[in-house]
MDTraj code that builds the backbone (N, CA, C; nanometers):
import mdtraj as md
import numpy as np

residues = "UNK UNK UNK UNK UNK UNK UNK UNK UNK UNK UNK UNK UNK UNK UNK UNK UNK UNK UNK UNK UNK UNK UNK UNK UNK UNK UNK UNK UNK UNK UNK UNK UNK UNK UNK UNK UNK UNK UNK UNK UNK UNK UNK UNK UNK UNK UNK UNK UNK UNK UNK UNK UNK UNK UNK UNK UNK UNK UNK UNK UNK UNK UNK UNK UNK UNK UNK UNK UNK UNK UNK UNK UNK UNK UNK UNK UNK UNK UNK UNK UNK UNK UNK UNK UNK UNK UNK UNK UNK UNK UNK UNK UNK UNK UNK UNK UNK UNK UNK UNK UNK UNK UNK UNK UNK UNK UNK UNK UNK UNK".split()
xyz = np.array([
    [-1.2894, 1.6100, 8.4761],
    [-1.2408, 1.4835, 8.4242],
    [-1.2163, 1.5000, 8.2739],
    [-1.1304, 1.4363, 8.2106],
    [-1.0846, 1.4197, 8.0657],
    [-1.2113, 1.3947, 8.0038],
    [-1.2277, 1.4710, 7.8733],
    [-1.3291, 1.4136, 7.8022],
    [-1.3102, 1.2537, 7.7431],
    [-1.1861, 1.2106, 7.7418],
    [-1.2253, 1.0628, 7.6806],
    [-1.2369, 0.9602, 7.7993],
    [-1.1973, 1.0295, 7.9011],
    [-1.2354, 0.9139, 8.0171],
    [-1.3577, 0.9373, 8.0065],
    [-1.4659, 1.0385, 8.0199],
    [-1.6157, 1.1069, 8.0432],
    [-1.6587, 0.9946, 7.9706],
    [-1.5738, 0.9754, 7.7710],
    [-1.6544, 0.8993, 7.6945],
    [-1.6494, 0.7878, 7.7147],
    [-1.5350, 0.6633, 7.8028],
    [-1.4982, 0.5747, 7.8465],
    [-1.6548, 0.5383, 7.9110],
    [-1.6252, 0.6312, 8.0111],
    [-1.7579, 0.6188, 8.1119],
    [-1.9002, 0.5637, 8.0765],
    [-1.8771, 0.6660, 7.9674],
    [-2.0529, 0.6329, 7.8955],
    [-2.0307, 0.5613, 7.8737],
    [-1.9604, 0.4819, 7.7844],
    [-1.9735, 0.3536, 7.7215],
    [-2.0059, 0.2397, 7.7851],
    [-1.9368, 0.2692, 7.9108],
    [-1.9639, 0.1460, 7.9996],
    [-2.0842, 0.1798, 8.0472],
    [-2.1375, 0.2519, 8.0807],
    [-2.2464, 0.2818, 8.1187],
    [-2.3909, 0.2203, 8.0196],
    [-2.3658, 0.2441, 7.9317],
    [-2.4344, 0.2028, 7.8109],
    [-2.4595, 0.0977, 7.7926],
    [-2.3429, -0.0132, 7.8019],
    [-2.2897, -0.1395, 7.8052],
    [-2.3664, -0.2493, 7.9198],
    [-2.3785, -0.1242, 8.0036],
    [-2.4564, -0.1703, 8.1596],
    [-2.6347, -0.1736, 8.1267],
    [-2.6435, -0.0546, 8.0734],
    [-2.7879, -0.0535, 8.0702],
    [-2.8659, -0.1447, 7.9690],
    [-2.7531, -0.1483, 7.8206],
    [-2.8222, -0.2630, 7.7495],
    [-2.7634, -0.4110, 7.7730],
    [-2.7270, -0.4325, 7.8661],
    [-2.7025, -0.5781, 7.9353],
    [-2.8181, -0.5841, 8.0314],
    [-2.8609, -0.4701, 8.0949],
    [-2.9826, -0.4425, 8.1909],
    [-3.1141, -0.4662, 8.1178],
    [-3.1052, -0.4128, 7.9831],
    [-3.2423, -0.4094, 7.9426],
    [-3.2785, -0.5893, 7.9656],
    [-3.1778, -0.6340, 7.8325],
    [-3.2224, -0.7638, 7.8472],
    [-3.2400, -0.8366, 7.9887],
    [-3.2445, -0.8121, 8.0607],
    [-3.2010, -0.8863, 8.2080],
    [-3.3587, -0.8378, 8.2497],
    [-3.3843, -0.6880, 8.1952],
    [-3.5611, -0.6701, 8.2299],
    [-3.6708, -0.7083, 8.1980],
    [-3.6625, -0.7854, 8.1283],
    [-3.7821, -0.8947, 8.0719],
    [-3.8724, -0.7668, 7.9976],
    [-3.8226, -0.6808, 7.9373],
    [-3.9534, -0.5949, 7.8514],
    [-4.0124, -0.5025, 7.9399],
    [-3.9307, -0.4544, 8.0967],
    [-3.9354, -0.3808, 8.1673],
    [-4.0174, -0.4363, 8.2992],
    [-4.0713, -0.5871, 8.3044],
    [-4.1466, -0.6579, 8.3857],
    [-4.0643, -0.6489, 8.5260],
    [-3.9339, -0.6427, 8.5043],
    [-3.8324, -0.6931, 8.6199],
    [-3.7870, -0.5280, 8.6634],
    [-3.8125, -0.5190, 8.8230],
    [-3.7800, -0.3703, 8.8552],
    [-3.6559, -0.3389, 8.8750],
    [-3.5633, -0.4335, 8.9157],
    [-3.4659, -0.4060, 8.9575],
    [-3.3251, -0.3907, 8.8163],
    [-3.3641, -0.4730, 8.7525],
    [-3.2826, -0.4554, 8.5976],
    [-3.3355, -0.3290, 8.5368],
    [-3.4610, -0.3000, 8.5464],
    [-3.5908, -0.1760, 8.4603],
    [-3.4976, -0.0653, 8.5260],
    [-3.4827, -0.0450, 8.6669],
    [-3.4191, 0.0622, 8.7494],
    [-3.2943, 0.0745, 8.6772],
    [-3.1728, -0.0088, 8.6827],
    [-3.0263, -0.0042, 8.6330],
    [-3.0469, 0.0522, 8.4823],
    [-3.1435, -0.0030, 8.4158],
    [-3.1978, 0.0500, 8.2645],
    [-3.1649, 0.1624, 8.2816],
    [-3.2579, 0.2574, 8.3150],
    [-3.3410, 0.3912, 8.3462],
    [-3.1600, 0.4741, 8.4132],
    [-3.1116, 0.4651, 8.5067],
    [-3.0182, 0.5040, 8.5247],
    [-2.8591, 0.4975, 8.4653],
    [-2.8484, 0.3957, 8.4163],
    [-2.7229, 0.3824, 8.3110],
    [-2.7565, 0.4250, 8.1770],
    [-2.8775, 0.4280, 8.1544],
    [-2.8879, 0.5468, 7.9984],
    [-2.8944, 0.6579, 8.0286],
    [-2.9243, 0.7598, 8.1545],
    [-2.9416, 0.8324, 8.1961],
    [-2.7811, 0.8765, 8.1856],
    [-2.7131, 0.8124, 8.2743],
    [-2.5375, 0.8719, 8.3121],
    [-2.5135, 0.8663, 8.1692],
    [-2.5088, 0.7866, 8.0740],
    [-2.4403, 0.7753, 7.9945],
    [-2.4734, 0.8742, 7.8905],
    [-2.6053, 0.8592, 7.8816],
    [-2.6301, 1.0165, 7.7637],
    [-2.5447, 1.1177, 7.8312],
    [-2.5602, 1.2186, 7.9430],
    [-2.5049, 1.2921, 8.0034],
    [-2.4169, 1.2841, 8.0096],
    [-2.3030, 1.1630, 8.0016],
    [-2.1585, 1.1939, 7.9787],
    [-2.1412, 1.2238, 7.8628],
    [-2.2076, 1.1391, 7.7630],
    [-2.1863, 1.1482, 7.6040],
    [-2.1668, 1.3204, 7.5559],
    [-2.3054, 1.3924, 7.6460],
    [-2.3521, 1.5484, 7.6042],
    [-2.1891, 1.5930, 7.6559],
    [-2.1305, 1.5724, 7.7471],
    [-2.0641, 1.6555, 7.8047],
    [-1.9011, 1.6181, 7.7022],
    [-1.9054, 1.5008, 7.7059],
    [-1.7900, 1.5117, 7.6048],
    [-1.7746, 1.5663, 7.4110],
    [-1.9302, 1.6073, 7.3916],
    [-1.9443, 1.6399, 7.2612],
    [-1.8790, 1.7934, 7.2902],
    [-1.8400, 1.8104, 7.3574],
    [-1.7732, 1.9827, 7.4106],
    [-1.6179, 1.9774, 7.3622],
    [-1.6215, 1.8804, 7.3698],
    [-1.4302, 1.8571, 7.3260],
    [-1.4194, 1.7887, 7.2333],
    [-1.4991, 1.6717, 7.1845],
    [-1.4867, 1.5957, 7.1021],
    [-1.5620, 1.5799, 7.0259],
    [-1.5237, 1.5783, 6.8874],
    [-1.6007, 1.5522, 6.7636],
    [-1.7344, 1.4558, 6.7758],
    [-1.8483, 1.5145, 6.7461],
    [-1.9609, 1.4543, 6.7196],
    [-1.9516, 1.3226, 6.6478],
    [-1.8910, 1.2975, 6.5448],
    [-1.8738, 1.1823, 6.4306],
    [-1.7643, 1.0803, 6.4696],
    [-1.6947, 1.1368, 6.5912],
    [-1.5364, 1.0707, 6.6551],
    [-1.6210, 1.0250, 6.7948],
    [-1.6857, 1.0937, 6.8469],
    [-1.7139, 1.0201, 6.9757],
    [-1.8554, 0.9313, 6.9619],
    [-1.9797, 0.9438, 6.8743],
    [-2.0422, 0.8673, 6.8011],
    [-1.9903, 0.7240, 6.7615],
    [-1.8491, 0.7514, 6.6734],
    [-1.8344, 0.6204, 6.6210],
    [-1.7415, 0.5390, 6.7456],
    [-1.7107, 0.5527, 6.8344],
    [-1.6292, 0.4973, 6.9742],
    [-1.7386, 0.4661, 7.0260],
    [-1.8433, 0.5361, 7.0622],
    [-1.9738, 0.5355, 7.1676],
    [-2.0160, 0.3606, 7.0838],
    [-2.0846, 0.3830, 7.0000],
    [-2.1058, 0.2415, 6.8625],
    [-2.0819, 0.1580, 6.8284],
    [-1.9164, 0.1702, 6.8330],
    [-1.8263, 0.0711, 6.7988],
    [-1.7647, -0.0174, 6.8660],
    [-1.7283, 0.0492, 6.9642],
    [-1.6659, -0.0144, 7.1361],
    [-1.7996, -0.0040, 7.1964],
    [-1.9067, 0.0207, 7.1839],
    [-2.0254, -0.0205, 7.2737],
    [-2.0473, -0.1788, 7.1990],
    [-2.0768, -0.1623, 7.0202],
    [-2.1172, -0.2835, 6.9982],
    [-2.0517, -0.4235, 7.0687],
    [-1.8805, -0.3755, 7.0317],
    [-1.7865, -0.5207, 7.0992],
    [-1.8430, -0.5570, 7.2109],
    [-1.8646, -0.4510, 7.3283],
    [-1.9003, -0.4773, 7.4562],
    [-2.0591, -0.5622, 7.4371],
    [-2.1461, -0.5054, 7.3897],
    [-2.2814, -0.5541, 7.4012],
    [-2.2098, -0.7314, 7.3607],
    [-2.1759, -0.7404, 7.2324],
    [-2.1859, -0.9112, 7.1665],
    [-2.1118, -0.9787, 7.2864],
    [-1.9450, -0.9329, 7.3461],
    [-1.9071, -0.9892, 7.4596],
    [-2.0035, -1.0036, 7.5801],
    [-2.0551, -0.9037, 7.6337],
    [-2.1584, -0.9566, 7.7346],
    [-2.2399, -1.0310, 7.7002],
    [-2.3422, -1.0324, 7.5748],
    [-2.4510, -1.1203, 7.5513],
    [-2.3667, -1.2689, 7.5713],
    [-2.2609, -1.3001, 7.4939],
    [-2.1806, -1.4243, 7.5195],
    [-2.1414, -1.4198, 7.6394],
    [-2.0570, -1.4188, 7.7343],
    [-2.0685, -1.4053, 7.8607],
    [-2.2092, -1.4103, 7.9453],
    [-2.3047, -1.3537, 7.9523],
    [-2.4042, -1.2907, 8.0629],
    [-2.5210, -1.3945, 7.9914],
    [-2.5185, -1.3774, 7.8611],
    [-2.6067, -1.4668, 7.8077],
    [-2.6501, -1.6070, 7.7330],
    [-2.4897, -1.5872, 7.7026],
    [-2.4890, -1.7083, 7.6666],
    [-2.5482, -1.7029, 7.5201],
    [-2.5307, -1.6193, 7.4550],
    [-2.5411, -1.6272, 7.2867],
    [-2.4608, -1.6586, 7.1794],
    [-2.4780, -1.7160, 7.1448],
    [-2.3589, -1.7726, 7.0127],
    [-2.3082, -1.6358, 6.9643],
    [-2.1729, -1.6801, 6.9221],
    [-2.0989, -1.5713, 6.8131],
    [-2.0211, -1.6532, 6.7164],
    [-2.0745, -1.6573, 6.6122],
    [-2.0682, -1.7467, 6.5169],
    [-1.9016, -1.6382, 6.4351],
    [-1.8725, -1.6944, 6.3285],
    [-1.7394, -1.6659, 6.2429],
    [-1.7596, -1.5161, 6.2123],
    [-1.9051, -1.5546, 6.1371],
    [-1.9384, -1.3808, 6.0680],
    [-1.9564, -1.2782, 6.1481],
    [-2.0016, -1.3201, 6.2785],
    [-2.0441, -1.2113, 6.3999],
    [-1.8792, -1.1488, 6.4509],
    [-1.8079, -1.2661, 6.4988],
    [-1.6801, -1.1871, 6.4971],
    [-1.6179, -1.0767, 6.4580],
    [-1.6403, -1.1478, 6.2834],
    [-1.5110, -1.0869, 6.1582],
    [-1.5952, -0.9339, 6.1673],
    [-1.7424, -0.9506, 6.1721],
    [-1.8256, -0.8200, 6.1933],
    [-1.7895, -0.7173, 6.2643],
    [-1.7535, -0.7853, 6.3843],
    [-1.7449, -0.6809, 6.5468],
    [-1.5661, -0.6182, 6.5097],
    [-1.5003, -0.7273, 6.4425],
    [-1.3715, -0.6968, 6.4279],
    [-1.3853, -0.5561, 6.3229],
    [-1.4205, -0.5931, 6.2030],
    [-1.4002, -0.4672, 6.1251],
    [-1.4871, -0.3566, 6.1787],
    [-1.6007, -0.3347, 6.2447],
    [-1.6291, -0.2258, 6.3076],
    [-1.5006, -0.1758, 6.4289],
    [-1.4710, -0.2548, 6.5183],
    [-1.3104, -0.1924, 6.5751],
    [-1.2196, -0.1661, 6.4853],
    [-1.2116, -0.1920, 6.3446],
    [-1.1030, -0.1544, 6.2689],
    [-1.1486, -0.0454, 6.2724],
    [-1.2653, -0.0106, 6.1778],
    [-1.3129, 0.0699, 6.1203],
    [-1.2817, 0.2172, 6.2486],
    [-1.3299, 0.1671, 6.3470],
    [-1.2896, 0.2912, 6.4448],
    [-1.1526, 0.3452, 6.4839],
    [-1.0618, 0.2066, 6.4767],
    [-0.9394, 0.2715, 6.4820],
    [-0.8861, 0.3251, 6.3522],
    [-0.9207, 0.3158, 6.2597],
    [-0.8352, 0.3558, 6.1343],
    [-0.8955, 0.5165, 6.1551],
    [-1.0146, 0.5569, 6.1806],
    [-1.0557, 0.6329, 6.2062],
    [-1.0091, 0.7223, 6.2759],
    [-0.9764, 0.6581, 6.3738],
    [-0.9182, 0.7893, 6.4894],
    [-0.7648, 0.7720, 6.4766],
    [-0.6618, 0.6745, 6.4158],
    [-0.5227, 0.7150, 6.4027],
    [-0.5148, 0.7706, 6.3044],
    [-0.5757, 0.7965, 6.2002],
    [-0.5338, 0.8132, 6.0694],
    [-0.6208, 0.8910, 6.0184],
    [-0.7641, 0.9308, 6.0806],
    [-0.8213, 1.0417, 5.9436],
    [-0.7696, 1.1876, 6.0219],
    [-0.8092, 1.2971, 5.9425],
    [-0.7907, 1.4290, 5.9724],
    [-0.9081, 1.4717, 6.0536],
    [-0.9726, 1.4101, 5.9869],
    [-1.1276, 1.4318, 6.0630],
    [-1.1785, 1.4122, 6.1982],
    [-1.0423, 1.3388, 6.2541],
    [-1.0429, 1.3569, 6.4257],
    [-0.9840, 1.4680, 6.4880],
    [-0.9263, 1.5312, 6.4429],
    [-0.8432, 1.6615, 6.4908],
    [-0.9880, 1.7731, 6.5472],
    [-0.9261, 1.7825, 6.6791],
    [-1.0126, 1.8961, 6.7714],
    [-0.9303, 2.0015, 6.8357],
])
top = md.Topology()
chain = top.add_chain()
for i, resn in enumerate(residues, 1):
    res = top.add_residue(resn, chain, resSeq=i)
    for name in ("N", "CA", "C"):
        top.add_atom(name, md.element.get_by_symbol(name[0]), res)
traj = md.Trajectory(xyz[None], top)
């Protein structure tokens, strides 16, 4: 499989497990505790496998950045947490920050 689908993967994976954590009450709940334990599991392991093709500091800041959007969207969605003006403009310039990153520095080249 493509390494950026691999990193796709994790992310969602990631996305899953810390939507899981909270859903585990502090690990009280087995069935969220289980999805925990296994979606950090896949997802490190994809992460390892795409650091083979892709920049450590390039797939880090995607893993981070597009994980954070995902986490604040699910907590709003799944949880029902406010996202106030600043939380937005926040989540927004971290997606800038990643895309300016990967169209435009040199420092993505592999």
């Amino acid at each position: 499989m493509k390494p950026w689908m691999l990193l796709a993967i994790a992310i969602v994976a990631e996305v899953i497990g810390t939507s899981a954590l909270k859903a585990s009450a502090g690990f009280t709940r087995l069935g969220p505790s289980v999805i925990v334990v296994c979606s950090y599991t896949l997802a490190f392991y994809l992460l390892a496998l795409t650091l083979r093709h892709i920049p450590v500091g390039v797939a880090y800041a995607l893993w981070s950045g597009v994980g954070t959007a995902l986490i604040a969207l699910a907590g709003w969605t799944l949880f029902g947490q406010r996202l106030d003006a600043a939380a937005v403009a926040g989540i927004a310039l971290i997606v800038a920050g990643v895309l300016v990153m990967n169209l435009f520095s040199s420092s993505t080249a592999h």
